[in-house]
DOLUM-522810 format. One record per residue (C-alpha): z negated, y, x negated; residue number from 1. Coordinates in steps of 0.5 Angstrom, whole numbers, plus 500, padded with zeros to 3 digits. Layout:
REM residues N
zz/yy/xx/seq
Z/Y/X/NUM $
...
//
This chain:
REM residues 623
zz/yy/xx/seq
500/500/500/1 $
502/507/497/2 $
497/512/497/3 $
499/519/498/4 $
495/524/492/5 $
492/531/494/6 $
495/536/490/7 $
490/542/488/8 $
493/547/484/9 $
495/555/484/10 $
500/553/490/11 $
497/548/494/12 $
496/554/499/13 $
503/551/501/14 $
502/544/502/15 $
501/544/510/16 $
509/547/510/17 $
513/540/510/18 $
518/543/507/19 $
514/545/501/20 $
510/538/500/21 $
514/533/504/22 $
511/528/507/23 $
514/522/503/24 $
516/525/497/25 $
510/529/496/26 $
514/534/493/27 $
519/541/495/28 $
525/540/499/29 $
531/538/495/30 $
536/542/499/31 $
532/548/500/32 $
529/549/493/33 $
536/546/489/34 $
534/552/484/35 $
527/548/482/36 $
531/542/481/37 $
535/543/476/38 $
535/538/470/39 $
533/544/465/40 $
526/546/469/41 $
521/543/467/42 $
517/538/472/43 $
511/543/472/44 $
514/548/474/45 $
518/546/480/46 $
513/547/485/47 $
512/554/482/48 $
519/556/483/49 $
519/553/490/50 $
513/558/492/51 $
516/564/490/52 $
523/563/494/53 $
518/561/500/54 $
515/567/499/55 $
521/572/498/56 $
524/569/505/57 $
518/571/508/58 $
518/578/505/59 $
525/578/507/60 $
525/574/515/61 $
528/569/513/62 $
522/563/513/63 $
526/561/520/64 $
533/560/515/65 $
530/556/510/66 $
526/551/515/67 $
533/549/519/68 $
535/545/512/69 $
529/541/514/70 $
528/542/522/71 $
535/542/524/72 $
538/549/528/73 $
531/549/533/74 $
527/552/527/75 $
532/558/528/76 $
529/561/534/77 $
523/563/530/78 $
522/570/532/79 $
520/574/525/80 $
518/582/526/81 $
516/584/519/82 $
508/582/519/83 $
508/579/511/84 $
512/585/509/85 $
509/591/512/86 $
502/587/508/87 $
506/586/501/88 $
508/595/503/89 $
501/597/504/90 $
497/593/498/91 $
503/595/493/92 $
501/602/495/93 $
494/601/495/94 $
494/598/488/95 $
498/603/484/96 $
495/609/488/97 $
498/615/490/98 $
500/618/482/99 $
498/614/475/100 $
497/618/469/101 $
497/616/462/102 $
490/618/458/103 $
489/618/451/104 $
480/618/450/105 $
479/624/446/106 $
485/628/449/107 $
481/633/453/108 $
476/635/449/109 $
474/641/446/110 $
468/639/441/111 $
470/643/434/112 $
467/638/429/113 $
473/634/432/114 $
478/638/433/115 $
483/633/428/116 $
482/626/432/117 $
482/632/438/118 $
489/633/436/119 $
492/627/434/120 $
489/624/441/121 $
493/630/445/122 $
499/629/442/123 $
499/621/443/124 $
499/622/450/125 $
503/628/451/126 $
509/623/446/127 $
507/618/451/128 $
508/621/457/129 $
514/625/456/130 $
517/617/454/131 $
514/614/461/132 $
517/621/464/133 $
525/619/461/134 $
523/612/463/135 $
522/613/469/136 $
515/608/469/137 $
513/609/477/138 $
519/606/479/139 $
519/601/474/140 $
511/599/476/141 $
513/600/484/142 $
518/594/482/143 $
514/589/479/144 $
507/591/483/145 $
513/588/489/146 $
514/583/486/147 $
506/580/484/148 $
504/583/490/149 $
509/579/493/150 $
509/573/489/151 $
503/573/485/152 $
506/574/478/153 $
510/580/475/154 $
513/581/468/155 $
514/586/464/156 $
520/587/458/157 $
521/592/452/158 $
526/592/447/159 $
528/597/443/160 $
534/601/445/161 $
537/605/438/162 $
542/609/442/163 $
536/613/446/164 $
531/612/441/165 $
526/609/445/166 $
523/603/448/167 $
526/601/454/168 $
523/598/460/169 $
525/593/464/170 $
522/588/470/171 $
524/581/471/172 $
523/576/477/173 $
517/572/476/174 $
522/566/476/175 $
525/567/470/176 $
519/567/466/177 $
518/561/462/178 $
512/561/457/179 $
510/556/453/180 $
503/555/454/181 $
499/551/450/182 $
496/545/451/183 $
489/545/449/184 $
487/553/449/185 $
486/556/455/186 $
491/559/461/187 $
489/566/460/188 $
491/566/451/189 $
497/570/450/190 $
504/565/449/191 $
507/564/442/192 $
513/563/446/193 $
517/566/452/194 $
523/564/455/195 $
527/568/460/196 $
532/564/463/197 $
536/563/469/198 $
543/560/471/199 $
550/565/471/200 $
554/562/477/201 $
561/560/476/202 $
566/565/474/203 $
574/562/476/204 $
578/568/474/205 $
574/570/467/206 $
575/561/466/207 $
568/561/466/208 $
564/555/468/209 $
556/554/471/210 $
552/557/465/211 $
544/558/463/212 $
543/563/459/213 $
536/563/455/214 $
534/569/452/215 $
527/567/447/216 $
522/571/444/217 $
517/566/439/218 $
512/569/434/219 $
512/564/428/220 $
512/565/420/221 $
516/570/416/222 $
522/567/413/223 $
528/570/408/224 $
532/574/411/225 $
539/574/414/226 $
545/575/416/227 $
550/575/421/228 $
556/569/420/229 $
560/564/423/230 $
558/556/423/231 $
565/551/422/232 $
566/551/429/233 $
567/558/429/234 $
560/560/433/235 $
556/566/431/236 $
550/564/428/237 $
545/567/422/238 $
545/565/416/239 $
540/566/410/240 $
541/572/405/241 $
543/568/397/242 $
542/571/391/243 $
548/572/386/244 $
547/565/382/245 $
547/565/374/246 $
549/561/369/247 $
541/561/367/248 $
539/561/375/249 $
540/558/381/250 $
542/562/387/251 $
535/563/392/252 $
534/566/399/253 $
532/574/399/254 $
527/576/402/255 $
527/581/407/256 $
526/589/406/257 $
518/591/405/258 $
516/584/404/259 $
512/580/399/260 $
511/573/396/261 $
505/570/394/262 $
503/565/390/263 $
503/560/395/264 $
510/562/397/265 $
508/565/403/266 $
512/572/406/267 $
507/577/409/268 $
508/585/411/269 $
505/590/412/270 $
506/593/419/271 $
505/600/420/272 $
500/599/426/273 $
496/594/422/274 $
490/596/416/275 $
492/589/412/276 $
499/585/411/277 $
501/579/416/278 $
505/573/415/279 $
508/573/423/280 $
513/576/426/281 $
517/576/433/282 $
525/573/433/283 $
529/574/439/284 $
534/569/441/285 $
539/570/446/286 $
544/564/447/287 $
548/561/453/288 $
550/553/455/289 $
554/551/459/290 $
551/546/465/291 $
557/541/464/292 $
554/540/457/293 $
547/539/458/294 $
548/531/458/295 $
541/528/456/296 $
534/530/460/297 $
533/538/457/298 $
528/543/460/299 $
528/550/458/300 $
524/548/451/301 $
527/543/449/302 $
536/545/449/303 $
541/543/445/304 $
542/548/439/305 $
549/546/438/306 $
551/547/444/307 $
549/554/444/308 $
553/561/444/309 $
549/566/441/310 $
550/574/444/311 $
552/580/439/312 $
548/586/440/313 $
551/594/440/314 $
550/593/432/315 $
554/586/432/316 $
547/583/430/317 $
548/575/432/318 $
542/573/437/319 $
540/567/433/320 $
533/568/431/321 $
534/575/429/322 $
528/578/425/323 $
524/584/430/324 $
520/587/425/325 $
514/586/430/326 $
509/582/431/327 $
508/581/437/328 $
512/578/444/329 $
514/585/448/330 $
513/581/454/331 $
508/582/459/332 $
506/578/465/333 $
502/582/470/334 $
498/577/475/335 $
496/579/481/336 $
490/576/481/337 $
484/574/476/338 $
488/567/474/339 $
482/562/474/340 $
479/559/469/341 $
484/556/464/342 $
490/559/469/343 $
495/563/467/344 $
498/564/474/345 $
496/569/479/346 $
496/568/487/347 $
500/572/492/348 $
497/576/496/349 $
500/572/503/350 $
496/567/500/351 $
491/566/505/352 $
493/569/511/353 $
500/566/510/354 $
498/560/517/355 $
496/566/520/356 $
503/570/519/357 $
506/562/522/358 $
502/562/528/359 $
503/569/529/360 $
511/569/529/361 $
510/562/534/362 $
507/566/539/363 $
512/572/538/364 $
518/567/539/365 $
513/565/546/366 $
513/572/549/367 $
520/573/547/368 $
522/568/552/369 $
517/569/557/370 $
520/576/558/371 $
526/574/559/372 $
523/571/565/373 $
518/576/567/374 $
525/582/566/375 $
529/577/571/376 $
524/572/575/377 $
526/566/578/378 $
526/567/586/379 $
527/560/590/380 $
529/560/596/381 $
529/554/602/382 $
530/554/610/383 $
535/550/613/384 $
542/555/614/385 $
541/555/607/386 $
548/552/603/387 $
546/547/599/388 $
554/549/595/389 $
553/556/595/390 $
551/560/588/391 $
546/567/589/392 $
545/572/584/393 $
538/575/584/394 $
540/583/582/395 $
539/590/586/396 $
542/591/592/397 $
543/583/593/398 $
541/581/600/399 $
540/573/602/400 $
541/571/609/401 $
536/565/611/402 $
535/561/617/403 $
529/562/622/404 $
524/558/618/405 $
527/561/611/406 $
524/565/606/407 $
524/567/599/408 $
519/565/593/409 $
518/569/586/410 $
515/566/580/411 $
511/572/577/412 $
510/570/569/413 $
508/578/567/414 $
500/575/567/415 $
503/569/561/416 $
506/574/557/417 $
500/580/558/418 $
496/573/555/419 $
501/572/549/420 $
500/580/548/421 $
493/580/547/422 $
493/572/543/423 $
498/577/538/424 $
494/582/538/425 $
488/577/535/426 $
493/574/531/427 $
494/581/527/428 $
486/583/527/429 $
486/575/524/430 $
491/576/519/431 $
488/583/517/432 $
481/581/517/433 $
483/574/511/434 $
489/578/508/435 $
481/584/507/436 $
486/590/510/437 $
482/594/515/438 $
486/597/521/439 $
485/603/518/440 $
488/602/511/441 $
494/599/515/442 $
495/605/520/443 $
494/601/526/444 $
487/604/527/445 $
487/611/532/446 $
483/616/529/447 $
480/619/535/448 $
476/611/535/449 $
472/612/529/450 $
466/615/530/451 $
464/619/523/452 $
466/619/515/453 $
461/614/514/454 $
463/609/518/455 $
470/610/517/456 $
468/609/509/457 $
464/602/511/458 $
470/600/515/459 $
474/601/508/460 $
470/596/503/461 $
473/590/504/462 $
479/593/502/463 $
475/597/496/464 $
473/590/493/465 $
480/587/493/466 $
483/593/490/467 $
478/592/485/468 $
479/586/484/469 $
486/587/483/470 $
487/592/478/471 $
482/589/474/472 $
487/584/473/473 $
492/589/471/474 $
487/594/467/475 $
488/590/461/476 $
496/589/462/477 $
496/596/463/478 $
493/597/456/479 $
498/592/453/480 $
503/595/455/481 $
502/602/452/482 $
500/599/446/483 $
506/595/445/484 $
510/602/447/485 $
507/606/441/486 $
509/601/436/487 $
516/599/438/488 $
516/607/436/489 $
513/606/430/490 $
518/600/429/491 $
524/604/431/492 $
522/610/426/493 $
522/616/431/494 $
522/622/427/495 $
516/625/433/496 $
511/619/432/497 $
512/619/423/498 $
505/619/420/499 $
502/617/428/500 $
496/612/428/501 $
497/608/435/502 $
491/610/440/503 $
487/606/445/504 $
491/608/451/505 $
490/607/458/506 $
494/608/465/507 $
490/611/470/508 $
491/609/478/509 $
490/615/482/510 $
486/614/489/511 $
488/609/495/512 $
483/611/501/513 $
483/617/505/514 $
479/622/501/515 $
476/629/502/516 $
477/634/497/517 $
472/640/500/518 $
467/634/499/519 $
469/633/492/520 $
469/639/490/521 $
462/641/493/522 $
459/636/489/523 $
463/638/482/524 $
461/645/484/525 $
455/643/485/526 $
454/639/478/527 $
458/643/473/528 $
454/650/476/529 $
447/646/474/530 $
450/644/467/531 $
450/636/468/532 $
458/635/467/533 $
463/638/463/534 $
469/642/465/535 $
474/637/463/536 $
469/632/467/537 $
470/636/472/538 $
477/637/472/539 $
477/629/472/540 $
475/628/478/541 $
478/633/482/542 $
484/629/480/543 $
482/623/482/544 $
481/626/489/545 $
488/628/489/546 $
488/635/487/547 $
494/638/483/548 $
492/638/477/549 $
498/636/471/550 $
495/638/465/551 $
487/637/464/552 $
487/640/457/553 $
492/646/459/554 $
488/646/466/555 $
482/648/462/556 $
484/653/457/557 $
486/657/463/558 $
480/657/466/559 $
476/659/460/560 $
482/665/458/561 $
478/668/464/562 $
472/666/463/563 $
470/673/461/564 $
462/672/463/565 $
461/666/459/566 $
465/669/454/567 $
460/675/453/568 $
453/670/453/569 $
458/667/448/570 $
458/672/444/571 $
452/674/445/572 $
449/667/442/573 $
454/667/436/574 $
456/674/434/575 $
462/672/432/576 $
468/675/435/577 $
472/669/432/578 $
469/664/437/579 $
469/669/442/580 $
477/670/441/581 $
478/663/441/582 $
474/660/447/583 $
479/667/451/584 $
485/663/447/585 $
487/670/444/586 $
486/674/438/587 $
480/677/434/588 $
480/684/432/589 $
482/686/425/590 $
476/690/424/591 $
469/686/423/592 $
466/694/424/593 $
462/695/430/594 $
464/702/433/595 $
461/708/432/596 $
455/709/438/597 $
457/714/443/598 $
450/717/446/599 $
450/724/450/600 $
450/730/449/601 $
442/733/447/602 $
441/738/453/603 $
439/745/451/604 $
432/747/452/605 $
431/753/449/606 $
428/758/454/607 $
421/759/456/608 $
419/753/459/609 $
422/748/455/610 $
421/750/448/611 $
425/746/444/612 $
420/742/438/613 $
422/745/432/614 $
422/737/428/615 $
427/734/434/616 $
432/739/432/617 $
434/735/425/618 $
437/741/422/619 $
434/739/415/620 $
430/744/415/621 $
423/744/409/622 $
417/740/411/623 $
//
């Protein structure tokens, strides 16, 4: 007797859909997830692939297409209103905020002990802001926020673009993405090896058949360098460089620009952003194989070298392990939630309502047919100079001749469909209540219900701890990425970042509840006057309130500019027109001199009344 195994893993949320874990075969439906079965996927990542095609047709109402391959037409009379991507919409927006900021820790202050690491810390934002601007960074990070919201996992890619001059960045559907994972280390450690891959369709009038191409990043050892060449089957590939050979010496393998040999014939280099030599080093590999080759069982990890055909770049490099002169994978994989222990994968946020969303289309697809019957009722009519042959249409103006004992009988389902309404309704609180979206978060709620501020702020706590925890699996990533950005500036030798030292640089999600900003700015106004926050603190939580504050640093020297009370207690203090001159941000007087008192005129007092003391004239007279 065969006894079916209970699957417990990142996707078995979806083992109650016979068309992800068929009940015979214990796996997803060949013909509604071809993609997950191809011969060059892995076997662990079949169910993974499958996942994320199910949740795209919900995302896209198409659950109903992909559910006929196994339930036949009848599967496509299944009502979808939306519900899943409306959910998707409204947690993308509450996890990026309503604006995001790059901030440097150290920009924004003013302390003149520290004014060279002040400096250094300004102009690394302002490099990195300016880049996040030309690179258009919202868009990019709406595009994968869609995606690992949605689907439970992101991915980032940067490369190094030399005609702009600066790293470009690109998102990646999650299914592309093939880390190589370590056996016996944990999930959550950074991959050694990462593939993007994905099959090129067939092309009859370019003569191209069904392709895969594999683009590949792996750190390893430093080798000897190479160059570009061609194999005797006239492939491009790299080969290494060779020393001119002697009578006395043979030809050995040159080393790279920079690197160094040590005793033990290990090749290090010094990178830039590094305080001592590495050994490693990223190569990048970008090969196509066509399917018809792909004999022998070949995943993604293990294909056939000398089947492939590697890519040029726009400098005519060939993509045959080529040397980054980096020593890291630019590629960073978002999750949307904190993985589990061990876990590299993240979980869609239509995880667990996802039943829900099933048995909410079913009772749309109920009430759509109960009111086509409540619009056009059904009418039977009996009595006996009633024609049996004859056919009536119940319509305005239609008049029915019955006999002596006739009459007519209606058939009301309004109160069926008023039942199917309400269940709806139920439904869509339930959905809200797992998926943790109060009804206000979701614009469903009237405002004039909401009896004060208090509770509206009680009402909004399961949402503050899921958006909690889904930017904690962000923060770090987040981090990642802007560390990647400034040492691919350094790798590219851009002029602006010369003699730059990276600094920890963190991306700044702005508020996603409803705030009040004359409250915030009472409490602000309230501490800054009793001296228990900075300015700069200041000026940072009005910004997180949704005030339109761009510069915070230039913010603050506009205000000091007219602080002319607390200018004179300053100089008052110091008696020193340098300082004072500088927290005004303008110029000192050339001359230290204090000018000359000006004191009113000594009124003339020589009458009789008012005799003038002889001493207080000061006219030099003798004693």
């Amino acid at each position: 007797m065969g006894l079916k195994d209970v699957v417990i893993d990142a996707w078995s949320w979806l083992n109650y859909k016979p068309i992800f874990s068929d009940p015979n075969l214990g796996m997803p439906h060949r013909r509604a997830f071809p993609e997950a079965h191809a011969s060059w996927v892995p076997a662990e990542d079949e169910r993974r692939l499958s996942a994320y095609k199910l949740l795209g047709a919900y995302d896209n109402n198409q659950a109903a297409e992909l559910a006929e391959l196994r339930d036949g037409p009848s599967a496509r009379e299944r009502r979808e209103y939306g519900d899943p991507s409306m959910f998707i919409d409204t947690l993308v927006a509450h996890v990026l905020g309503r604006e995001q900021h790059i901030v440097v820790p150290g920009a924004e202050q003013t302390d003149a002990d520290n004014e060279t690491a002040a400096a250094a810390a300004e102009r690394v934002q302002d490099l990195l802001r300016e880049w996040a601007e030309d690179e258009l960074l919202p868009m990019r990070m709406l595009q994968c926020e869609r995606k690992a919201v949605g689907l439970g996992d992101g991915v980032y890619l940067l490369a190094w673009d030399p005609d702009k001059q600066r790293p470009r960045l690109k998102t990646y559907d999650p299914g592309f993405y093939f880390p190589v994972l370590p056996e016996d280390g944990d999930g959550a450690d950074y991959p050694q090896r990462v593939h993007l891959a994905w099959e090129l369709p067939e092309d009859p009038a370019r003569g191209l058949k069904r392709r895969l191409r594999r683009i590949t990043y792996e750190l390893d050892w430093i080798g000897p360098a190479t160059a570009s060449g061609v194999d005797r089957q006239g492939r491009a590939v790299r080969a290494p460089l060779m020393s001119d050979a002697t009578d006395d010496t043979p030809a050995v393998p040159l080393i790279g620009r920079g690197d160094q040999v040590d005793a033990d014939g290990g090749i290090s280099r010094q990178y830039p952003w590094n305080d001592r030599p590495t050994y490693r080093t990223c190569y990048l590999t970008d090969a196509t194989w066509e399917l018809g080759d792909l004999k022998d069982p070949h995943d993604v990890d293990t294909l056939p070298a000398d089947r492939a055909r590697y890519a040029t770049n726009g400098a005519g490099e060939v993509l045959d392990r080529l040397d980054l002169y980096i020593d890291f994978i630019p590629v960073v994989h978002v999750p949307n939630t904190v993985p589990p222990a061990e876990e590299h994968w993240g979980q869609s946020s239509l995880a667990k309502p996802l039943q829900v969303f099933d048995e909410l289309a079913s009772t749309d697809t109920d009430a759509a047919r109960a009111s086509a019957t409540t619009g056009l009722p059904m009418v039977g009519i009996s009595g006996a100079s009633i024609d049996a042959k004859q056919q009536y249409n119940v319509g305005p103006g239609v008049v029915f001749k019955l006999g002596a004992d006739g009459k007519l009988t209606t058939i009301d389902t309004s109160p069926a469909l008023r039942e199917l309404r309400e269940h709806g309704h139920d439904l869509a609180d339930r959905a809200s209540n797992v998926a943790r979206l109060p009804a206000v978060s979701l614009g469903t709620m009237d405002p004039s219900k909401v009896p004060s501020g208090y509770a509206l702020e009680l009402s909004l706590g399961p949402l503050d701890s899921l958006i909690g925890g889904m930017r904690l699996a962000r923060a770090h990533k987040d981090i990642l990425l802007l560390r990647f950005v400034q040492r691919l500036f350094l790798a590219g030798q851009h002029p602006d970042w010369a003699g730059i030292t990276p600094l920890p640089a963190k991306l700044i999600r702005g508020p996603y509840t409803p705030t009040d900003k004359g409250a915030v700015l009472e409490q602000v106004t309230t501490a800054y006057a009793a001296k228990v926050i900075s300015l700069e603190t200041a000026l940072r939580m009005l910004t997180e309130a949704g005030w339109p504050i761009d510069d915070a640093e230039k913010e603050v020297e506009q205000i000091q500019a007219r602080s002319f009370e607390e200018a004179r207690m300053l100089a008052d203090a110091l008696g020193n027109a340098q300082e004072v001159a500088a927290f005004l941000g303008r110029e000192a007087p050339e001359t230290t001199q204090a000018p000359a008192p000006n004191l009113p005129p000594v009124p003339a007092q020589d009458d009789e009344e008012n005799p003038v003391d002889e001493g207080a004239r000061g006219s030099g007279g003798n004693e």
